[in-house]
C-alpha positions as CSV (number, residue, x, y, z in Angstrom):
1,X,-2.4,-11.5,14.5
2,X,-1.1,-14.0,12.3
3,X,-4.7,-14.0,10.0
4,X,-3.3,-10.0,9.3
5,X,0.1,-11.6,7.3
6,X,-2.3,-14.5,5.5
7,X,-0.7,-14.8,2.1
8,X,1.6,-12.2,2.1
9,X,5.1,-12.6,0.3
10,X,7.9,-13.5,0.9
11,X,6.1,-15.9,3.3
12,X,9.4,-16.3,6.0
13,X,10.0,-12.1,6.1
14,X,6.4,-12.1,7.7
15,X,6.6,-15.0,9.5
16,X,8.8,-13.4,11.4
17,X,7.7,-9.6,11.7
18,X,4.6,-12.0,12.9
19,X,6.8,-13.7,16.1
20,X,8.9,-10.5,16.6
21,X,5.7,-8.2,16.7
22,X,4.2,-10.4,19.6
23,X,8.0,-9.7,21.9
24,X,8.0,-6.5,23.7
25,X,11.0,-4.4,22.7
26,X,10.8,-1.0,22.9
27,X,13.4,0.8,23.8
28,X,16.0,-0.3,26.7
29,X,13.6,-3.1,27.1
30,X,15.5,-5.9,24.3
31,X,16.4,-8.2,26.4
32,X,13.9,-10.7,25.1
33,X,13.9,-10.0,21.9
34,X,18.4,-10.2,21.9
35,X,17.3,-13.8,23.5
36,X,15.3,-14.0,20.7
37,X,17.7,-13.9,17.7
38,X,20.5,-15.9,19.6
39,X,18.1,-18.8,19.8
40,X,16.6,-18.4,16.5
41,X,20.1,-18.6,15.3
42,X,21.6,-21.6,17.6
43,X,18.8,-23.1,16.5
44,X,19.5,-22.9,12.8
45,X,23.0,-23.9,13.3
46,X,24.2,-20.5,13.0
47,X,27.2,-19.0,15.3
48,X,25.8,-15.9,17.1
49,X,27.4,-13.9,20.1
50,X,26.0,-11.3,22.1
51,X,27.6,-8.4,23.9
52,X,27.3,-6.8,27.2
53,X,25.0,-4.3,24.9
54,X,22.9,-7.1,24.3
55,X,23.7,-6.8,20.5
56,X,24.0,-9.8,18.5
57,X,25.9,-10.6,15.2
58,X,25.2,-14.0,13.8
59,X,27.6,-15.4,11.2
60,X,26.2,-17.7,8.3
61,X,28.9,-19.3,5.9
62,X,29.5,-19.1,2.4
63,X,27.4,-20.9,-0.3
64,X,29.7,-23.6,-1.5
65,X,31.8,-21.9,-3.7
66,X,31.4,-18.2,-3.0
67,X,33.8,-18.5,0.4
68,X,36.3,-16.2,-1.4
69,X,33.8,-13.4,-1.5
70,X,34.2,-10.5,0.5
71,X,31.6,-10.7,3.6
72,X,28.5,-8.6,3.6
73,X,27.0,-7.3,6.8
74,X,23.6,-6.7,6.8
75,X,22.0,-5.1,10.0
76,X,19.2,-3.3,11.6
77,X,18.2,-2.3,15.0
78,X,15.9,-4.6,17.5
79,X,14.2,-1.8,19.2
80,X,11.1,0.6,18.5
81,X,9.4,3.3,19.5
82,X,6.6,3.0,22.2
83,X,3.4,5.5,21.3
84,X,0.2,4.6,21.5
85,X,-3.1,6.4,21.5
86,X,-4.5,8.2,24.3
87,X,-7.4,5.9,24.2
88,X,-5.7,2.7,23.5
89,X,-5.0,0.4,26.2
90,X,-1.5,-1.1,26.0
91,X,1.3,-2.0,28.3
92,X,4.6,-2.2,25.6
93,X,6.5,-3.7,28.6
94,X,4.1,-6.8,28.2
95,X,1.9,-6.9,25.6
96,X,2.0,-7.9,21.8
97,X,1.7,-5.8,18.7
98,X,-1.9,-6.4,17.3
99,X,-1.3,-6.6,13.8
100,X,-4.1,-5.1,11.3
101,X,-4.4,-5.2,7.6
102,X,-5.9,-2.2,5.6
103,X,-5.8,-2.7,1.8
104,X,-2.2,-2.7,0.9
105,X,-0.7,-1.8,4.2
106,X,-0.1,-3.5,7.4
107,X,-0.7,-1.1,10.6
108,X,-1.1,-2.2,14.5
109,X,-4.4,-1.4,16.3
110,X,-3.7,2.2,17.8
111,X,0.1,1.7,19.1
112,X,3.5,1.9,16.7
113,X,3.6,-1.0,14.3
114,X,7.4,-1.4,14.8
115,X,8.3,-1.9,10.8
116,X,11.1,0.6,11.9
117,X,12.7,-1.4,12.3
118,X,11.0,-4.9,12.9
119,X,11.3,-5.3,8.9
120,X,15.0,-5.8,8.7
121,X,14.9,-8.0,11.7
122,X,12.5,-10.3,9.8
123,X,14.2,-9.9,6.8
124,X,17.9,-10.7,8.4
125,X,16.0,-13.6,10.0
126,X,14.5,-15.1,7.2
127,X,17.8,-15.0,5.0
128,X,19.5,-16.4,8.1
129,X,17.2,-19.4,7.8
130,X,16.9,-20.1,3.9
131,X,19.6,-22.5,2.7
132,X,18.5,-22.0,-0.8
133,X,20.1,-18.8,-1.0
134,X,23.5,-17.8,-3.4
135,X,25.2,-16.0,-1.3
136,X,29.5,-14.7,-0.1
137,X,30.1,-14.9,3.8
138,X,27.6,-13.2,5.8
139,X,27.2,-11.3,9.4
140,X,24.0,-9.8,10.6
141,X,24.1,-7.4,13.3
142,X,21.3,-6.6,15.7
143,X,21.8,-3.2,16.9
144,X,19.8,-2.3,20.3
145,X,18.6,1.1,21.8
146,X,18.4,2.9,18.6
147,X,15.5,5.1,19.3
148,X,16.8,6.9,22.5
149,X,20.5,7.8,20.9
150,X,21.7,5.4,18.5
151,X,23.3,3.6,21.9
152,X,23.4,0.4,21.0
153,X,25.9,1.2,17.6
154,X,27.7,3.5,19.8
155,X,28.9,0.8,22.6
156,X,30.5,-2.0,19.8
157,X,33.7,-2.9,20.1
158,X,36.3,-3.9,17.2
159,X,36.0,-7.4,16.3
160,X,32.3,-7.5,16.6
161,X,32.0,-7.2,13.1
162,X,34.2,-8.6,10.5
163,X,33.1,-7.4,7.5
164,X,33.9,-4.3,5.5
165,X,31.0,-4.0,3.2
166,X,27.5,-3.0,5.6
167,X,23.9,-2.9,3.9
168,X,21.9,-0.8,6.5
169,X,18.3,-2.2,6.0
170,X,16.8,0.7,8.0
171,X,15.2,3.2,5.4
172,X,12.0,3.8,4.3
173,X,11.3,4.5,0.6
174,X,12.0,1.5,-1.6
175,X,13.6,2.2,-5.0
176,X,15.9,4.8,-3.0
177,X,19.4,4.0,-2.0
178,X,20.3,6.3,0.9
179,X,24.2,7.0,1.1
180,X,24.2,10.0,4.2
181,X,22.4,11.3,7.1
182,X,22.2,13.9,9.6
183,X,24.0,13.9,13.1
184,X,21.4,14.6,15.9
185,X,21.5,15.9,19.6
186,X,19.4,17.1,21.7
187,X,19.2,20.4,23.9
188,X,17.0,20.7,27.4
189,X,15.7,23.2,29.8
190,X,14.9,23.1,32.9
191,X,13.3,25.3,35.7
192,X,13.1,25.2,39.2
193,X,9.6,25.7,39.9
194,X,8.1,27.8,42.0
195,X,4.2,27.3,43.6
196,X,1.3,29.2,44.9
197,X,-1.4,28.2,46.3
198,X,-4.4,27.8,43.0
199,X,-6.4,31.1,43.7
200,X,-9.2,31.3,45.7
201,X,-12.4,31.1,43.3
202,X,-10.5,29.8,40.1
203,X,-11.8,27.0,38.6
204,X,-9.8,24.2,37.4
205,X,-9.4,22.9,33.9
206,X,-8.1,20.9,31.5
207,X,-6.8,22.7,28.2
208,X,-6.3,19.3,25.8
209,X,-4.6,19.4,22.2
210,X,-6.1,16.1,20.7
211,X,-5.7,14.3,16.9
212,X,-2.3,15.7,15.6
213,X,-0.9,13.2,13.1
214,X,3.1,13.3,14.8
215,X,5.3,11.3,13.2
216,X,9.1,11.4,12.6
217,X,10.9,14.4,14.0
218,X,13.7,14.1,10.7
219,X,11.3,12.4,8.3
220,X,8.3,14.4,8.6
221,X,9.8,17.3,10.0
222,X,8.3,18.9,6.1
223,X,5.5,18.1,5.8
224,X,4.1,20.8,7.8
225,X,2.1,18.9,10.1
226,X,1.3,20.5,13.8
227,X,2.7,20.3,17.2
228,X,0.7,19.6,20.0
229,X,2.7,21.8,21.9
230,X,3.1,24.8,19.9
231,X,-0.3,24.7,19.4
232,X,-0.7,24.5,23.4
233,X,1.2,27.0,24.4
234,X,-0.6,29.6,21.4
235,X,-3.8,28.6,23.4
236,X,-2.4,29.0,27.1
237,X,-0.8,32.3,25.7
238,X,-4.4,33.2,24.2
239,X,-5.7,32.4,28.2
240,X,-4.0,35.2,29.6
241,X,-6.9,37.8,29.1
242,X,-8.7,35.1,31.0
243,X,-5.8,35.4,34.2
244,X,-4.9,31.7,33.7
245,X,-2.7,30.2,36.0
246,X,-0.9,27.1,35.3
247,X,-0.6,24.1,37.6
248,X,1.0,21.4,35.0
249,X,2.0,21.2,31.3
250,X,2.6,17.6,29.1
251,X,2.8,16.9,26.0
252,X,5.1,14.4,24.0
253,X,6.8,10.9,24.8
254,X,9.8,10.7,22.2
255,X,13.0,13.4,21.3
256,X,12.5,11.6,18.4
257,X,8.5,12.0,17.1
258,X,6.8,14.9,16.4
259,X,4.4,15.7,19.7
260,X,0.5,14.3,18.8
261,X,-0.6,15.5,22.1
262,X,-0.8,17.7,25.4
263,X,-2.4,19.0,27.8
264,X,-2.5,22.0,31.0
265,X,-4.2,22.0,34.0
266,X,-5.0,25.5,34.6
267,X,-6.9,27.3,37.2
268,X,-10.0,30.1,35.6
269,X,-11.7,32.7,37.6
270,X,-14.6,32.0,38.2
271,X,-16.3,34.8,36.5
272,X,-14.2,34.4,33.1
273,X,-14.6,30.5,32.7
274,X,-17.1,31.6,29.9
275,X,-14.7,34.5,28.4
276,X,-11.8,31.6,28.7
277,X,-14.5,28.8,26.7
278,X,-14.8,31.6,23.9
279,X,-11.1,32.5,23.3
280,X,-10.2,28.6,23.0
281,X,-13.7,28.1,20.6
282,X,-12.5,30.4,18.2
283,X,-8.5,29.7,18.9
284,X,-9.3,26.3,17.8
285,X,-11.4,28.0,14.7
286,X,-8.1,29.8,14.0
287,X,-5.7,26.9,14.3
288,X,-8.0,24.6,12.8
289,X,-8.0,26.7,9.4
290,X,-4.4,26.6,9.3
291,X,-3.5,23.2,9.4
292,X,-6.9,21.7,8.3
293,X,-5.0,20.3,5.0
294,X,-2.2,18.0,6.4
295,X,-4.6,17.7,10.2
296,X,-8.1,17.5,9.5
297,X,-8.7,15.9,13.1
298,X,-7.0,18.4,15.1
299,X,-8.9,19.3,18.6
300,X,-8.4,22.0,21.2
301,X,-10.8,21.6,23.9
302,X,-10.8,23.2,27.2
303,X,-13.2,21.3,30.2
304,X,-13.8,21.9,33.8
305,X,-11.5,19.2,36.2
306,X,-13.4,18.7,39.7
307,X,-10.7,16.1,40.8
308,X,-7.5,18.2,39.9
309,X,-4.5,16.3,41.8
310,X,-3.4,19.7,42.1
311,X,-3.7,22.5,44.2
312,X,-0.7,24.6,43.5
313,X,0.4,26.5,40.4
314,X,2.8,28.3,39.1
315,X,4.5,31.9,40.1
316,X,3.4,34.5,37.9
317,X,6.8,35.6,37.2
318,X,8.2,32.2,35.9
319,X,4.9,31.3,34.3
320,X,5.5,33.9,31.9
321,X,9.1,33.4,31.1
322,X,8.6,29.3,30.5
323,X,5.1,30.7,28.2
324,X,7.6,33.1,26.3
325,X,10.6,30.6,26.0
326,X,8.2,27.6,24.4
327,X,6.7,30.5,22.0
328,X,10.2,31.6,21.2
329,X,11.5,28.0,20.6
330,X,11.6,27.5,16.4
331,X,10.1,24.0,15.4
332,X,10.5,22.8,12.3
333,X,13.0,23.2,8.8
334,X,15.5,25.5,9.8
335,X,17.5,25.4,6.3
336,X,17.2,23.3,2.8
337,X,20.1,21.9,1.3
338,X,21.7,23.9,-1.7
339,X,23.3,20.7,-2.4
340,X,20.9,18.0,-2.5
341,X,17.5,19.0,-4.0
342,X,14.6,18.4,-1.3
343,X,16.8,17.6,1.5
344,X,16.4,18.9,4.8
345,X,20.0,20.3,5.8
346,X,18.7,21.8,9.3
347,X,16.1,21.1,11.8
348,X,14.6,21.6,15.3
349,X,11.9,19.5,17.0
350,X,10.6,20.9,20.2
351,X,9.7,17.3,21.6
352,X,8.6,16.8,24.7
353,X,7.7,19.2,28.2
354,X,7.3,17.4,31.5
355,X,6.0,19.3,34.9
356,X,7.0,17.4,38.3
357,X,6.8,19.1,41.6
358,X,10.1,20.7,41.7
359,X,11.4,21.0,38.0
360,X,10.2,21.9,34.1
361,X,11.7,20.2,31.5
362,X,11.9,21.0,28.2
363,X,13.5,18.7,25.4
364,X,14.0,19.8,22.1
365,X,16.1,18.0,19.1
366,X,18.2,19.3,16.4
367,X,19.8,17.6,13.5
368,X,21.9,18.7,10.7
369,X,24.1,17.3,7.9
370,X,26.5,19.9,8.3
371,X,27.9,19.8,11.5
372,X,28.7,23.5,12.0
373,X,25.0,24.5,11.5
374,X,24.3,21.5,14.1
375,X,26.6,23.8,16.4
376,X,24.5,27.1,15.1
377,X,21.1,25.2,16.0
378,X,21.8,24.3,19.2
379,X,23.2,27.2,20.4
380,X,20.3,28.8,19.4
381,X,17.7,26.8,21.5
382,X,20.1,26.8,23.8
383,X,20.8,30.5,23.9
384,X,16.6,31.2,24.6
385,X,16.6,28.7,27.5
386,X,19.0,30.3,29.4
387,X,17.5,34.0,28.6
388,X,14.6,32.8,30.1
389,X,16.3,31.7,33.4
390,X,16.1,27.6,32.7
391,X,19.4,25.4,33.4
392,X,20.4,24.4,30.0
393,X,21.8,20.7,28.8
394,X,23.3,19.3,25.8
395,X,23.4,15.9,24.5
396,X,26.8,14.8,23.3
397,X,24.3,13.1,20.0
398,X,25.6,11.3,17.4
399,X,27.4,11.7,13.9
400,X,26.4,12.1,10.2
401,X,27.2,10.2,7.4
402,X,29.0,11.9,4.7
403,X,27.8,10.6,1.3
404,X,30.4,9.0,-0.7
405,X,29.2,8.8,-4.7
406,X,31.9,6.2,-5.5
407,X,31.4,3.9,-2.7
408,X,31.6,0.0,-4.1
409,X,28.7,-1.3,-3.1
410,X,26.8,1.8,-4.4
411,X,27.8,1.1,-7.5
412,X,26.8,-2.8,-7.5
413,X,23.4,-1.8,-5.7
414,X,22.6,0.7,-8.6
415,X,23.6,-1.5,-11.7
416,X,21.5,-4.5,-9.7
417,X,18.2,-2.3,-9.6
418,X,18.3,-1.1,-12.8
419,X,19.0,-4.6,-14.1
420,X,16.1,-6.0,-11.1
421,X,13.6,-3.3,-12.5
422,X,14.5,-1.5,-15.6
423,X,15.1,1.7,-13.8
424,X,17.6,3.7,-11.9
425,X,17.0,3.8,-8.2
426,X,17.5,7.5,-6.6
427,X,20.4,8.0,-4.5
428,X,19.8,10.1,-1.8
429,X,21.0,11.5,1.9
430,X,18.3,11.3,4.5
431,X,17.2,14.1,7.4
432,X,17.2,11.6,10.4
433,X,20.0,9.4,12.2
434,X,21.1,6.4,10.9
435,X,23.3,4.1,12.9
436,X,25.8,4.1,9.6
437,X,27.4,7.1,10.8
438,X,28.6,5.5,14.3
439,X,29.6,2.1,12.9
440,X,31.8,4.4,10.1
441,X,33.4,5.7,13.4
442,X,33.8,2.4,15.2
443,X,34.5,0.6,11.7
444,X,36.8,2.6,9.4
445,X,36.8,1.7,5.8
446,X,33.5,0.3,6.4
447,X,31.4,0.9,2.9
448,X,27.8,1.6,3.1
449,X,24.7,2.0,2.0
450,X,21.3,1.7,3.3
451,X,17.3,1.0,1.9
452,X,13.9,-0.5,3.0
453,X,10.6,-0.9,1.8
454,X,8.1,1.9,2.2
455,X,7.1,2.9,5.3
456,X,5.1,6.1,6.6
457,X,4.2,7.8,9.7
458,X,7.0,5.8,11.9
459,X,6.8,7.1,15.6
460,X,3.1,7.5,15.6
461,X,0.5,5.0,15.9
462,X,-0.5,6.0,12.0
463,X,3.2,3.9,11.6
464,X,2.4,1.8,8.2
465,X,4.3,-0.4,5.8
466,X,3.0,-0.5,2.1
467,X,2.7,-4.5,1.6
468,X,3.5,-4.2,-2.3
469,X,7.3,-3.0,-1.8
470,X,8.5,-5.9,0.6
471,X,9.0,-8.7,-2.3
472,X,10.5,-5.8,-5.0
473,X,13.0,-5.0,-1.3
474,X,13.6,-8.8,-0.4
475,X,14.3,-9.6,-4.1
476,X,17.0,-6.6,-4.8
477,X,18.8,-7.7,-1.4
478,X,18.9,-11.0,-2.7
479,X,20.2,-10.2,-5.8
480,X,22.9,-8.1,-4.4
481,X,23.9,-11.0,-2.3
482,X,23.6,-13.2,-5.1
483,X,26.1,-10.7,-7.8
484,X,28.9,-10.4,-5.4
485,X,32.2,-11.4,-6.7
């Protein structure tokens, strides 16, 4: 692993995303990695404190002379998503990230790499560490659970932090400076099932969507790329002039990604198990030709199952309402901001679907920067789930940032670029959740910002980080450190 970071600068940022990539910490599962940073920073000398959260905040002083500067917080969240592929054999609860290196990106070998948001922890770590460094009072925070709800920002408590000035190092496009973001929740239904026996001379069968790219539900959510579970319930709906019934439905991991994958068990009779194999051949023609630009390895495939652990299936009755719902269910941009040119303002992601003996469940997301159409949204998804007779549930979510143009440290951030690189950064709001809205809540006053290097494809096992754009990001944080007055 560490042969994939050979001679890559700055030298301490991936020394670190080396020793933090080998520590499980997926979500809910930080306890190591919280262990982690209080050690790395007892060891350096460094006062650090954890709360019941398992959050940290380490506190490094002044460089002599600077101890009148106002104190800079710079934070970013321990945790990361857990996908890997179907074929890969991983256990995040245990093992390490295998790190690989393709031309000028770093990827792991078929799991998430964790840059989101692995890089600011190594970053944070590695200015923790240098002495060398011109620099005003400093606090990094280590925000856990961000994945599964923001949970971690949303449980600190005043005091925690000290500083007034917060440099979010969670973004994704280097050269941007990202001053808003969209408030998330998410919406469920669920159905009671009901069974019958699988009929007598059905065949069972595996209907498997395969090779969808996935990615992040706020990030990607335009770039047209598929859903494994629209696409599987197009195909199951296509089945019904073959008199499928349905004994399970998957598909999805994260509330949070884009699905890559699903699957159905269905039961065939006997005599149309070759009318069935011709309606998904050309279905798969069909959907195949429409996404074929942005998912050139999408795969619909439908295969006899001997060993089905299932003998039961759905009621016909409910079958089609949960078929009609999920075909009903919008995925995707919703509406464009008028304000902010290229910005997603409104968005749905239907996430994940889970079968279990008694109960359905459908999880869908919805974010918006405009909190009334986050009401409109959600309602909406809400509104089809309980036409079609499923128990509806909303998340409570989390809030947006509202951009503010003549924030501070904007203004330092900008003039420091342009002086750093001869050119303007782009100021921006961003389509996904950033924990800078909650700390705002549990912070007022608190002025923000937030950037990264380039990353692409976070959520998915396709997760890269472009290796050119880490010393252009370590160097503009320095010198923002390094200008405050």
């Amino acid at each position: 692993m560490t042969h994939a970071i050979d001679g890559l600068q700055p030298e301490r940022v991936w020394k670190y995303f080396a020793e933090i990539s080998r520590i499980p910490r997926g979500s809910k599962n930080e306890a190591r990695i919280s262990a982690y940073i209080l050690q790395t920073a007892r060891q350096l000398g460094l006062e650090a404190e954890q709360d019941e959260s398992l959050n940290v905040v380490v506190r490094k002083p002044a460089s002599p002379g600077r101890e009148a500067v106002p104190s800079i917080c710079l934070q970013g969240h321990l945790d990361m998503v857990c996908e890997k592929n179907s074929d890969k054999v991983h256990d995040f609860e245990k093992d390490p990230i295998e790190l690989v290196r393709r031309g000028n990106t770093l990827m792991a070998n078929g799991t998430t790499l964790g840059a989101d948001n692995g890089i600011a922890v190594a970053t944070n770590l590695a200015v923790m560490e240098d002495r060398t460094l011109v620099h005003g009072p400093l606090e990094f925070l280590f925000t856990v659970d961000e994945e599964m709800g923001l949970n971690g920002a949303n449980s600190l408590q005043p005091g925690f932090v000290t500083s007034r000035i917060l440099l979010n190092l969670d973004s994704e496009e280097e050269g941007v400076l990202y001053v808003g973001c969209a408030g998330g929740r998410n919406t469920e239904g669920i159905w009671k099932l009901a069974a019958d026996s699988a009929p007598a001379g059905a065949a069972p069968m595996l209907l498997k969507v395969r090779g969808l790219r996935g990615g992040h539900s706020g990030l990607e959510i335009d770039k047209g790329r598929g859903n494994s579970l629209k696409v599987l319930v197009r195909a199951l709906l296509a089945l019904e002039k073959a008199s499928l019934r349905i004994g399970r439905m998957a598909g999805g991991n994260k509330s949070n990604a884009i699905p890559r994958e699903a699957d159905a068990l269905v039961w065939i009779p006997a005599k149309k198990v070759q009318t069935a194999a011709r309606i998904i051949a050309q279905f798969q023609a069909t959907v195949q030709a429409e996404l074929q630009t942005v998912e050139p390895a999408l795969t619909v495939t439908l295969d006899e199952s001997p060993g089905a652990e299932r003998n039961t299936v759905w009621k016909r009755t409910l079958q089609k309402k949960i078929l009609r719902a999920l075909s009903a269910l919008p995925h995707g941009v919703i509406k464009m901001s008028a304000d902010i040119a290229g910005l997603v303002e409104t968005s749905t992601n239907l996430a994940i679907v889970r079968s279990e003996p008694a109960q359905f469940t459908v999880i869908t997301s919805q974010r918006s920067s405009v909190a009334s159409e986050l009401d409109e949204i959600q309602h909406s998804v809400g509104s089809i789930f309980e036409l079609a007779g499923a128990r509806v549930q909303y998340a409570e979510g989390y809030p947006g940032w509202k951009p503010n143009m003549d924030s501070p440290i904007l203004q330092i951030a900008k003039s420091t670029y342009q002086q750093l690189f001869g050119r303007e950064p782009d100021v921006k709001a961003i389509h996904a959740g950033l924990e800078c809205g909650i700390i705002g809540q549990r912070y007022p006053g608190m002025d923000m910002i937030s950037f990264g290097p380039t990353l692409e494809s976070v959520h998915s096992p396709e997760e890269k980080i472009h290796i050119d754009t880490v010393p252009d990001f370590y160097a503009f944080l320095l010198a923002i450190l390094n200008r405050m007055q």
